[in-house]
Steps between C-alpha positions, in 0.01 A plus 500: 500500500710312246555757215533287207526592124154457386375776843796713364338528164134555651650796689719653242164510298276666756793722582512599114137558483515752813287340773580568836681320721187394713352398188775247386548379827114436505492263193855386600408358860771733644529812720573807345796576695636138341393651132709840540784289667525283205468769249797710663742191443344449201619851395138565338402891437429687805166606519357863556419590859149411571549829731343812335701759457349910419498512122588869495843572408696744743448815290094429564496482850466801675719667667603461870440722764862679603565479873530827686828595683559490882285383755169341442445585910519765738762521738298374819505777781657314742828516291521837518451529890761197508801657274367849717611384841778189393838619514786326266632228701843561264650833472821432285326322218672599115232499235469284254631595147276414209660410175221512222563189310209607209378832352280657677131455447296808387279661725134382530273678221273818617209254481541266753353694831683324855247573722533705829581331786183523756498661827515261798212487695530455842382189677178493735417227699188346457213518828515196676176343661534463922584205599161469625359533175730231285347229386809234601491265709723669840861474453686169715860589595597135400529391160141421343444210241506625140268235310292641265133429550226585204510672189784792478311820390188391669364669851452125633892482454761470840767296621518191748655769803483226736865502712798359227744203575816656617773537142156513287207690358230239550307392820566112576213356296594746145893411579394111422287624206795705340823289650430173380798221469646366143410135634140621610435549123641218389288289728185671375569457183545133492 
């Protein structure tokens, strides 16, 4: 778009009179983005943010919840049995001197409660159906085909398990499905 003196005008005008952007580029013939371009080098006001802000000043607002010291976990139980039974793979290690480079911070108020850690309970295998009884198909000792057939979630759900292409997941027939050449596509899409 040629911006000549008489568009200038027009669009100082509608700028003055506070329509939006969309708005003068509307009666203008002109994107928007070509309106707020022109206005920048024209140096015309900015404009407020169209973006609501929260009216309430800070003092309104209420106030946010303090974080609690330490750890928002419990050590797992396998850490203990691990730092039990490991032994210090250095034995002439100095430690490290800490130089406090602020004031110390005060200690956490009597309010805030850090809850007790929880006693580790110890893990029990679920019972597993015989083999007999699973509803699988029986296991191959060569490498099955992993194709997804039906609905995930659903009991009509399974895979392809025919014998896979040797280097792949997929039988023969899903390997050309899901391996397909650049120039294939091209060819189809002409």
């Amino acid at each position: 778009m040629v911006w000549d003196d008489e568009t200038i005008r027009v669009l100082r005008d509608l700028w003055a009179q506070g329509l939006s952007t969309a708005e003068i580029g509307r009666r203008l013939s002109v994107s928007k983005n070509a309106i707020v371009g022109k206005a920048h080098r024209l140096e015309l006001d900015a404009r407020p943010s169209p973006i609501r802000r929260d009216s309430k000043p800070a003092a309104e607002r209420p106030p946010a919840i303090p974080r609690t010291a330490g750890p928002t976990l419990p050590p797992l139980a396998s850490a203990d049995v691990a730092a039990a039974v490991a032994e210090p793979a250095v034995t002439n290690v100095q430690p490290l001197r800490v130089i406090p480079t602020e004031t110390p911070k005060p200690a956490a108020p009597a309010s805030v409660v850090v809850p007790a850690p929880r006693p580790a309970v110890p893990h029990v295998p679920m019972p597993q159906a015989p083999m007999s009884q699973a509803p699988m198909q029986a296991r191959r000792s060569a490498p099955s085909c992993c194709w997804p057939i039906g609905e995930p979630g659903t009991k009509s759900f399974r895979f392809c398990d025919d014998l896979s292409v040797a280097g792949k997941p997929y039988c023969d027939e899903h390997a050309k499905l899901a391996y397909v050449k650049i120039r294939d596509r091209r060819e189809d899409a002409a």
